[in-house]
ROLO-278842 format. One record per residue (C-alpha): x negated, z, y negated; residue number from 1. Coordinates in nm, 2 decimals. Layout:
<recs>
X|Z|Y|NUM
...
</recs>
This chain:
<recs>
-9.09|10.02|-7.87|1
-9.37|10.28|-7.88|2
-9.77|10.14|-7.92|3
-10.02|10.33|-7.69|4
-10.29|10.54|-7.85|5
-10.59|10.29|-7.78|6
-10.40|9.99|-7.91|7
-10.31|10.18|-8.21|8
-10.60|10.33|-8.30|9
-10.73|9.98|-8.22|10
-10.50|9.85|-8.51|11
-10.60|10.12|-8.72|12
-10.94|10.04|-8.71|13
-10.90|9.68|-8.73|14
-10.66|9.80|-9.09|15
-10.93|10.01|-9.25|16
-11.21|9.70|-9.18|17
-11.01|9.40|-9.35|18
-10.95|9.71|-9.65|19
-11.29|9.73|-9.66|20
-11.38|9.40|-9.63|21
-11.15|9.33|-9.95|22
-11.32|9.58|-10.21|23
-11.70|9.51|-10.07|24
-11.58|9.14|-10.18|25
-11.42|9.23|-10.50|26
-11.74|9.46|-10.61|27
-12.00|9.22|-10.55|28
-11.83|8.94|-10.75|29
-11.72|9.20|-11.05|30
-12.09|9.36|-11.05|31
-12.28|9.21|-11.30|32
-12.69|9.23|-11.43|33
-12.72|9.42|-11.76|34
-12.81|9.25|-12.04|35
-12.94|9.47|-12.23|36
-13.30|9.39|-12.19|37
-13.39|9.02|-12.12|38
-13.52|8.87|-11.81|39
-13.84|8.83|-11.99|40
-13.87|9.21|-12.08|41
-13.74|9.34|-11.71|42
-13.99|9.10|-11.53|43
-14.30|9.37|-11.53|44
-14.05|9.67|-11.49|45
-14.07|9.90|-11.19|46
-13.83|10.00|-10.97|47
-13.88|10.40|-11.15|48
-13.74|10.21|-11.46|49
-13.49|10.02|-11.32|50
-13.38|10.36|-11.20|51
-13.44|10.54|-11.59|52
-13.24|10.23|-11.72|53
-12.97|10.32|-11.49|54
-12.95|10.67|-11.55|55
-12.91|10.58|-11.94|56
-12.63|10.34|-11.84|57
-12.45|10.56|-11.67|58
-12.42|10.88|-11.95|59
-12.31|10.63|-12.19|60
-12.05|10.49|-11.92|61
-12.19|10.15|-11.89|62
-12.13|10.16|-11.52|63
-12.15|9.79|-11.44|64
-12.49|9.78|-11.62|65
-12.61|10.08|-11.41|66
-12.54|9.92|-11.09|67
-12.74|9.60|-11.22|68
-13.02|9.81|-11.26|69
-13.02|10.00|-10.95|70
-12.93|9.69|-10.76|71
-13.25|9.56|-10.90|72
-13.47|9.85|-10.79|73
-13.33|9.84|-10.41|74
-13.47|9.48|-10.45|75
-13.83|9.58|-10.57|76
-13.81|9.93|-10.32|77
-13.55|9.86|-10.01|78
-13.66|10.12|-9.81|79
-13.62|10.43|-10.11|80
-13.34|10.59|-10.00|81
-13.27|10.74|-10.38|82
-13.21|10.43|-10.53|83
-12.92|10.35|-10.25|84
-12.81|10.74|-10.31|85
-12.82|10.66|-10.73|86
-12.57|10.33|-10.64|87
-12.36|10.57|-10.47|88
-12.32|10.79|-10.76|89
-12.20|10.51|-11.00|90
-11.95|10.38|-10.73|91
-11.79|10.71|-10.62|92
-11.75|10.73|-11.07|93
-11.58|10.44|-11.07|94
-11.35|10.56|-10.81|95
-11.49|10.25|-10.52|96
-11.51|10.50|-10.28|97
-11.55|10.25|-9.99|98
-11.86|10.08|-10.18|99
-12.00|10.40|-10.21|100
-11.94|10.53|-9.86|101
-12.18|10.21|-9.79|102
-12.45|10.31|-10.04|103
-12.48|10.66|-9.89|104
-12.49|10.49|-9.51|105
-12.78|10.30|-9.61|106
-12.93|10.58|-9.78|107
-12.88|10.84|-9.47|108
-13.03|10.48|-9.27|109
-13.39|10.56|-9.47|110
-13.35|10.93|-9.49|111
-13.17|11.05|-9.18|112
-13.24|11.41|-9.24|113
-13.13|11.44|-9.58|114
-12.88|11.70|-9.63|115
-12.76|11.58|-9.94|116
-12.63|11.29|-9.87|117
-12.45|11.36|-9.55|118
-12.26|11.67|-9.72|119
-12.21|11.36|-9.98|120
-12.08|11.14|-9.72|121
-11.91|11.40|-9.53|122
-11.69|11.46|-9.81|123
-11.66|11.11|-9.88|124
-11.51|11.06|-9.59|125
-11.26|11.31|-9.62|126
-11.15|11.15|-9.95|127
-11.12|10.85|-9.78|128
-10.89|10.96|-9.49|129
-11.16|10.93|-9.20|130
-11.14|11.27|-9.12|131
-11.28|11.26|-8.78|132
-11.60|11.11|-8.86|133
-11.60|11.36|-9.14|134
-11.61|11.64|-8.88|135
-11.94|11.42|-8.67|136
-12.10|11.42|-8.98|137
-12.05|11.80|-9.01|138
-12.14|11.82|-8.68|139
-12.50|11.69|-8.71|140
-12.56|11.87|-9.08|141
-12.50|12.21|-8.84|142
-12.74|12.11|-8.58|143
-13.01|12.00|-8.85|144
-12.95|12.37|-8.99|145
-12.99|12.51|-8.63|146
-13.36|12.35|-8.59|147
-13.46|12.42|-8.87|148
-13.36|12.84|-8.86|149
-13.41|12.88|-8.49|150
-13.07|12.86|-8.38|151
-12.95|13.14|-8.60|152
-12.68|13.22|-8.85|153
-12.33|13.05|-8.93|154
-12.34|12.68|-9.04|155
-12.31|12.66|-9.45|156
-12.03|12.40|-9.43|157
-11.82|12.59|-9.18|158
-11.57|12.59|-9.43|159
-11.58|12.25|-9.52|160
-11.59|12.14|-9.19|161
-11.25|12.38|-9.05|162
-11.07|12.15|-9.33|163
-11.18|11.87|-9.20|164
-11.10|11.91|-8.86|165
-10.75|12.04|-8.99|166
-10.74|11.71|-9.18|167
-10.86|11.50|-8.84|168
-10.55|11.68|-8.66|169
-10.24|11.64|-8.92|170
-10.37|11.26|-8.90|171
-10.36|11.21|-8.54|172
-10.00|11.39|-8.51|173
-9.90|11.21|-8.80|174
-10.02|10.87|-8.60|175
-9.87|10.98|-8.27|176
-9.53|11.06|-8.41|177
-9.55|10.67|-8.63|178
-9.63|10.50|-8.34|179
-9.28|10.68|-8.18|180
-9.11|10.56|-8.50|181
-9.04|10.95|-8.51|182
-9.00|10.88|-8.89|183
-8.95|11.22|-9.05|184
-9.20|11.43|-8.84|185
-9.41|11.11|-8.97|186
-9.37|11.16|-9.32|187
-9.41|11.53|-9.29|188
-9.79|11.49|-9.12|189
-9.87|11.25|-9.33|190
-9.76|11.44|-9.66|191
-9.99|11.71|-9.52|192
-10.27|11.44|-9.43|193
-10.29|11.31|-9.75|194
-10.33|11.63|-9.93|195
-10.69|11.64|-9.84|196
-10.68|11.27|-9.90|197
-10.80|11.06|-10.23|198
-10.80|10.71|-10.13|199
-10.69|10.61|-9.82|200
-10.45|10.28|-9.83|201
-10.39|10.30|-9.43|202
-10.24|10.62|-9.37|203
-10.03|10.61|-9.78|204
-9.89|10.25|-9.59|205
-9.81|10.40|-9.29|206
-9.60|10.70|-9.48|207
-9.44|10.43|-9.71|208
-9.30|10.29|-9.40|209
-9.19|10.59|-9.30|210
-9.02|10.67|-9.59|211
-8.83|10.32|-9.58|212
-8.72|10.40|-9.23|213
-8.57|10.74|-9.37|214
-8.37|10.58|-9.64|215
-8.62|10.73|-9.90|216
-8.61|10.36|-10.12|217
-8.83|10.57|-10.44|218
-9.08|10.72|-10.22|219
-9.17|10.40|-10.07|220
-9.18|10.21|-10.35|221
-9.44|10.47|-10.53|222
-9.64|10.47|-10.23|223
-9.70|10.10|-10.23|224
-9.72|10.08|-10.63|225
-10.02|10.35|-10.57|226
-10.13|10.05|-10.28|227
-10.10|9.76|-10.55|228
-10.30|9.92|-10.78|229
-10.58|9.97|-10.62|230
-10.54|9.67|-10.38|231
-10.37|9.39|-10.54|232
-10.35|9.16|-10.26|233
-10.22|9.37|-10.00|234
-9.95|9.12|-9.88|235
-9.77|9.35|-9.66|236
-9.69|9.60|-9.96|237
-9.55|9.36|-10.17|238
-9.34|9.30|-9.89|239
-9.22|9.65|-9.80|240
-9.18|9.74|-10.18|241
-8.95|9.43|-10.20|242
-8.73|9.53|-9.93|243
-8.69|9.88|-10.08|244
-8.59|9.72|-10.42|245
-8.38|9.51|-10.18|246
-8.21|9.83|-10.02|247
-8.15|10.01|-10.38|248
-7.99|9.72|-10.48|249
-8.28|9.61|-10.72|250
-8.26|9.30|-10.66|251
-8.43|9.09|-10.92|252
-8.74|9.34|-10.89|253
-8.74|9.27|-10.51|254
-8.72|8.87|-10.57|255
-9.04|8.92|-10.76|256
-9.26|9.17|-10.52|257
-9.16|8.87|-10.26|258
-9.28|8.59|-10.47|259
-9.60|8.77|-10.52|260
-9.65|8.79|-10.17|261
-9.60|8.43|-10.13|262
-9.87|8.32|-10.36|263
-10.07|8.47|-10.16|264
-9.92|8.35|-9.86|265
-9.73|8.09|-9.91|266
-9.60|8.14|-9.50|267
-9.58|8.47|-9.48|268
-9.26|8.56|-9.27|269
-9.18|8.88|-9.38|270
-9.19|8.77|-9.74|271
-9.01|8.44|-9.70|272
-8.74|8.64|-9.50|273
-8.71|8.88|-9.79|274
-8.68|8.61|-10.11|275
-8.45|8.41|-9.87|276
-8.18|8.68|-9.85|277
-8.19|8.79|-10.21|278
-8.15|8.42|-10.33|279
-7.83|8.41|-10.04|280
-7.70|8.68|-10.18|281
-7.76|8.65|-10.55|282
-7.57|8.26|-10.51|283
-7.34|8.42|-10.36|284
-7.30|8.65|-10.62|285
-7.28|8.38|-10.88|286
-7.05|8.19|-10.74|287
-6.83|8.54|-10.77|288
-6.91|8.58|-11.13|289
-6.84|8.22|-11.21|290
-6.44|8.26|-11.03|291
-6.41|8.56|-11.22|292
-6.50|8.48|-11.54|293
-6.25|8.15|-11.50|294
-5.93|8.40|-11.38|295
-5.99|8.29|-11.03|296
-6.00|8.69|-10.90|297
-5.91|8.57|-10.51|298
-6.17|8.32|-10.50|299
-6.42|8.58|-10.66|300
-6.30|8.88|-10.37|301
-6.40|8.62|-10.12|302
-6.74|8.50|-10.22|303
-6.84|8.89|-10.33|304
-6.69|8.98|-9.94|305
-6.96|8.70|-9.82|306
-7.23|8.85|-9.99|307
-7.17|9.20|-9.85|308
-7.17|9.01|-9.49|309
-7.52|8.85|-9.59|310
-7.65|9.19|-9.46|311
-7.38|9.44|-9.38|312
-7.61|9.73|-9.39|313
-7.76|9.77|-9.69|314
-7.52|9.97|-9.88|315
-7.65|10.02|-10.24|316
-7.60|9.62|-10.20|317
-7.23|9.68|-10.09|318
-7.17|9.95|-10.31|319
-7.26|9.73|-10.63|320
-7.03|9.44|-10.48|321
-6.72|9.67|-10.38|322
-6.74|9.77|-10.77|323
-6.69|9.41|-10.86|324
-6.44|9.35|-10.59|325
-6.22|9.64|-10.76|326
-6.22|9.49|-11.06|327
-6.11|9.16|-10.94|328
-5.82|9.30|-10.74|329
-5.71|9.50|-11.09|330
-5.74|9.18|-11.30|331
-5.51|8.97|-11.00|332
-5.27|9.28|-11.00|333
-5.35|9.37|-10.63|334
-5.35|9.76|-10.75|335
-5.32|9.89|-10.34|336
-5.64|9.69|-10.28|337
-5.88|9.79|-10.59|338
-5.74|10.17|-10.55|339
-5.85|10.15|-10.11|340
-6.17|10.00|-10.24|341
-6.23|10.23|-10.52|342
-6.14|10.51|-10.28|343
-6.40|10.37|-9.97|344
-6.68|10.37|-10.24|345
-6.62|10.72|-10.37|346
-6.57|10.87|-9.99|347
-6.90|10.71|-9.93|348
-7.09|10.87|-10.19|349
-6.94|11.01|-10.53|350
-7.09|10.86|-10.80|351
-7.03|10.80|-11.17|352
-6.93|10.41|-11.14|353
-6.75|10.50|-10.86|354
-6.53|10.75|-11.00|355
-6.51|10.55|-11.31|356
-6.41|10.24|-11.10|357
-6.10|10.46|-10.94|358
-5.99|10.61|-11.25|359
-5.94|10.27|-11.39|360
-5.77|10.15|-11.10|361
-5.55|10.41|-11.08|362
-5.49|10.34|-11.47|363
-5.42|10.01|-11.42|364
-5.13|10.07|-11.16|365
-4.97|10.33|-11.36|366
-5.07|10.61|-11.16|367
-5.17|10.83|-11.42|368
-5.16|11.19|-11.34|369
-5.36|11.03|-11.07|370
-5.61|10.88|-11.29|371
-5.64|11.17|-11.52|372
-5.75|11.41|-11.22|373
-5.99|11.12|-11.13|374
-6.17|11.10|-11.50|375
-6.19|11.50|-11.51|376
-6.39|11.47|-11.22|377
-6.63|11.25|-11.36|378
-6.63|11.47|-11.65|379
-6.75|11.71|-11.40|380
-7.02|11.48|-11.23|381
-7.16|11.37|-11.58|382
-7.47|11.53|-11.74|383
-7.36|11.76|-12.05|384
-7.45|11.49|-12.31|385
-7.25|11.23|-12.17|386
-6.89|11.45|-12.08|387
-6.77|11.32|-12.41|388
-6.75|10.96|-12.26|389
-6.53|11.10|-11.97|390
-6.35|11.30|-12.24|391
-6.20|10.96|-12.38|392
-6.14|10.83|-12.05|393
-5.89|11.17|-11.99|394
-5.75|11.09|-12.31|395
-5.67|10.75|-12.25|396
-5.46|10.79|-11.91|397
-5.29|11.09|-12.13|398
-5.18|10.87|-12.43|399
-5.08|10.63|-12.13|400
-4.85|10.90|-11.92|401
-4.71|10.97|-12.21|402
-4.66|10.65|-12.35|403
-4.51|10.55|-11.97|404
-4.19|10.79|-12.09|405
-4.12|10.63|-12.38|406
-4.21|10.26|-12.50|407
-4.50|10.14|-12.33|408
-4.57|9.78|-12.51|409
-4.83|9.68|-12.24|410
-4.60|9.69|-11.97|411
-4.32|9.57|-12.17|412
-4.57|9.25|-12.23|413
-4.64|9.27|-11.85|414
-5.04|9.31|-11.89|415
-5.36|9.58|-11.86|416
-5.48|9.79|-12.13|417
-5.75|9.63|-12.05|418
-5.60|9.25|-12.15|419
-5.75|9.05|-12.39|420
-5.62|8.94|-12.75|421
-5.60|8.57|-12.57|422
-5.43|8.71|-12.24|423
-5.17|8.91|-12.46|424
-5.09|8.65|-12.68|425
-5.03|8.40|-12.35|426
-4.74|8.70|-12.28|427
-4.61|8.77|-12.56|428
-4.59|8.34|-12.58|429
-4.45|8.33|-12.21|430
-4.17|8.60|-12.24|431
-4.06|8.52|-12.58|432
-3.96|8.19|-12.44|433
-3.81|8.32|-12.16|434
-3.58|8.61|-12.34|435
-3.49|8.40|-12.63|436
-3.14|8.53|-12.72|437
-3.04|8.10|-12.75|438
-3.16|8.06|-12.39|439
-2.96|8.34|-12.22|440
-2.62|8.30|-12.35|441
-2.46|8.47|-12.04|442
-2.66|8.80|-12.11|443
-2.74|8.81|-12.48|444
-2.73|9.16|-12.53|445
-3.00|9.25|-12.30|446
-3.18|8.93|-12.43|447
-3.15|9.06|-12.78|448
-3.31|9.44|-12.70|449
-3.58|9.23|-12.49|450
-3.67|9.01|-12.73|451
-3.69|9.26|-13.02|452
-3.88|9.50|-12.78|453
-4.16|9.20|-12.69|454
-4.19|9.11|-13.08|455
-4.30|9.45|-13.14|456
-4.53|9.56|-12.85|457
-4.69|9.19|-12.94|458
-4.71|9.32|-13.34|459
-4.89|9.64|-13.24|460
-5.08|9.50|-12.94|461
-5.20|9.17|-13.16|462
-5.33|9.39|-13.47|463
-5.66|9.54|-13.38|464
-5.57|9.87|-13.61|465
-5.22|9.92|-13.45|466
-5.34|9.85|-13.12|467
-5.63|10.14|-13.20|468
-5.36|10.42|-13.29|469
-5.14|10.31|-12.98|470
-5.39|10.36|-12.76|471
-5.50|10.68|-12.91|472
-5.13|10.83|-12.97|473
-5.05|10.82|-13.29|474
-4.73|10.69|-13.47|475
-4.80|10.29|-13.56|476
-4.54|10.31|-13.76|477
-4.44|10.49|-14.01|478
-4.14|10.73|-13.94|479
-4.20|10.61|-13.59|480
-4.09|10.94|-13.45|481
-4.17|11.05|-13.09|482
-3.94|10.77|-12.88|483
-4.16|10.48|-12.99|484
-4.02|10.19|-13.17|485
-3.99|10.11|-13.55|486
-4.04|9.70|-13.51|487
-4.06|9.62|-13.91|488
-4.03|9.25|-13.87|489
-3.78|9.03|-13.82|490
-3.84|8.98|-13.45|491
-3.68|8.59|-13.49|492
-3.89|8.52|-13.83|493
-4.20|8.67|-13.63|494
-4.13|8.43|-13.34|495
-4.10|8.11|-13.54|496
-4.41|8.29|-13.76|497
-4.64|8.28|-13.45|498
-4.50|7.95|-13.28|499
-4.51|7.76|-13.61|500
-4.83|7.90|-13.75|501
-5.16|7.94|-13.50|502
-4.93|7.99|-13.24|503
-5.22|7.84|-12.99|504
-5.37|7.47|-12.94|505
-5.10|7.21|-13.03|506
-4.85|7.39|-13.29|507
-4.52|7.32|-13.12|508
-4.23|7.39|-13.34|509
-3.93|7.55|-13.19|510
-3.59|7.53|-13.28|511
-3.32|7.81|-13.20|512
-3.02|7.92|-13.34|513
-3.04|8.28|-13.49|514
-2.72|8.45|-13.48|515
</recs>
């Protein structure tokens, strides 16, 4: 849907005046008398020492003081257009360009013809994004310069007045092509626009929607920080910066722009819209994390799979969850799965957890050639300080391939490098039971070499030292040589060792015949 030029210029306008209308407010409750002299003392002052006072104020930088005291002369002398033009000067200091812009109105009301100030308000406006009543005021300094020389000569402010027409025209193309949601020849207008620009909270809105609607998440949210600082209850920017947190995936930061905007506004539909999908997705998330964390990896996929549908097309949002979903089809064993997923969030966009993500899938399914060409490429993608942590990644799926030719104790135990000294212990407990030499009579021979060969991977893989050279390389045991092996205790005294003796919870005794 496209807006016609009256109604948006009517909008415009309509912008700029409830702008205004918020600093004029917030200046004349933060403007304050001086206290410097007491009320007794000022009472016989004149308006020339009002205006003396003032002027000390203001080279000492006591500008709220100064605008006490010329406040005070406008009272005693209204219609002296230098006090109004003195106002202006503290005001445009302290940066409140749209309180000064109304101090050098009133001034040009008593003085019309006074050059000065309409050069000061000409530029004024310029800084304040009105370029096109910029250019009047130009206008009517070069006709004043006309009368008085006869008609002769160039205008003095030709200059100034070709940039502000230049100004006047990047804003109106800029507007045309916003109101067409023609989003990048926006932004470009208005990059140009605000170049002449100080202060002007309309048209840096207006680009920070742009830049939303182009995917550029950072730009917006630095365009309506700049908004926020000098207008703290603009509703609608705390509303657009927390969708942009929203779309980068931020979402704690975007909870708390929205809930700013709803103290403000406690029905504000935008913002309520905005806290209600983060907190949706956020439970969702929870409820995720809490499955997880109890070995529950199905039920986890699922509710992460639900949060992703909460709004299907924000995809740092999707990205962050298909990274947790990876992970939860590793831990379940569903290796096919986290490798497609891991694989759909690299072809997407390459990234370092994404690449990390794959190379650890890969790992995990024994696919290591496959995992060692994934961490060199994050090696690659990583800044030069930081290539040491994909160094030890490479490393790892090294030791692993060649582990995978000789004794590999983590598969022999059936569990990820990754496991836990709980979750190995649970396997070692599990298969020791079920190889027990006693308890397959019919094939003790291949009980026997199972048995031995799950007491050892569960000595290396228990002791935090062993299990530190194994996964580095190295020999755990002495004269290990290079086809693994070495176990150096008694693999039926170590079973009874840990079933009799902290072997977990409710220290069963087992009894088997050895021999």
């Amino acid at each position: 849907m496209t807006l016609s030029n009256t109604t948006f210029d009517m909008m415009r306008r309509l912008a700029v005046a409830s702008l205004w209308f918020l600093v004029v407010s917030s200046s004349s409750s933060s403007s304050s008398t001086t206290t410097t002299a007491n009320a007794a003392e000022q009472e016989g002052w004149s308006a020339g020492k009002f205006r003396s006072k003032g002027e000390e104020a203001m080279m000492q930088g006591k500008y709220e003081d100064a605008l006490g005291y010329y406040q005070k002369a406008i009272h005693i002398e209204p219609d002296n257009s230098v006090n109004y033009y003195k106002l202006f000067r503290v005001h445009n200091r302290m940066k409140k360009y749209a309180d000064a812009l109304t101090d050098l109105t009133k001034a040009l009301d008593v003085s019309p013809t006074k050059d000065e100030y309409r050069i000061q308000k000409a530029k004024l406006l310029v800084n304040l994004g009105q370029c096109e009543e910029a250019v009047e005021q130009y206008k009517v300094l070069s006709s004043q310069q006309q009368q008085q020389q006869g008609g002769d000569g160039e205008s003095k402010w030709s200059t100034a007045e070709q940039e502000a027409r230049q100004c006047a025209e990047e804003i109106k193309i800029a507007e045309e092509a916003y109101a067409a949601e023609n989003w990048q020849h926006a932004v470009e207008f208005f990059n140009k626009a605000l170049g002449h620009v100080e202060q002007a909270t309309d048209l840096l809105f207006m680009r920070a929607q742009s830049l939303y609607h182009t995917s550029d998440y950072y730009g917006t949210i630095s365009d309506t920080g700049k908004i926020l600082k000098t207008y703290s209850k603009h509703i609608e920017a705390y509303q657009l910066r927390g969708e942009a947190y929203a779309k980068l995936g931020e979402l704690d930061l975007a909870v708390n722009h929205f809930r700013e905007g709803l103290k403000l506004d406690p029905e504000h539909k935008g913002c309520k819209k905005g806290h209600k999908y983060v907190k949706t997705v956020t439970k969702k998330d929870k409820r995720g994390q809490d499955a997880f964390d109890s070995g529950k990896y199905d039920e986890a996929i699922e509710h992460w799979f639900n949060a992703i549908k909460v709004d299907s097309t924000n995809l740092n949002v999707h990205r962050t969850f298909l990274l947790k979903i990876v992970k939860a089809h590793t831990k379940a064993g569903q290796h096919d799965d986290a490798i497609k997923h891991a694989e759909a969030h690299v072809n997407n966009r390459e990234s370092e957890e994404g690449l990390l993500a794959l190379g650890d899938a890969q790992l995990a399914a024994e696919m290591y050639e496959a995992a060692i060409h994934t961490y060199q490429k994050l090696q690659e993608f990583l800044p030069q300080e930081r290539k040491r942590e994909a160094q030890r990644k490479v490393q790892e799926a090294q030791v692993a391939l060649k582990q995978s030719k000789e004794k590999n104790y983590y598969k022999i135990l059936g569990v990820a490098r990754t496991a836990t000294s709980k979750e190995i212990k649970k396997a070692y407990r599990d298969l020791a039971l079920k190889w027990h030499p006693d308890k397959n009579t019919e094939n003790k021979e291949e009980a026997e070499k199972m048995f031995h060969d799950i007491g050892e991977a569960y000595e290396v893989l228990s002791d935090k030292e062993l299990r530190g050279k194994y996964d580095r390389g190295e020999d755990v045991f002495e004269n290990q040589g290079g086809g693994g092996g070495g176990h150096h205790t008694n693999p039926f005294q170590f079973f009874n060792q840990q079933f009799h003796h902290g072997g977990g919870g409710g220290r069963q005794r087992m009894h088997f015949r050895h021999g």
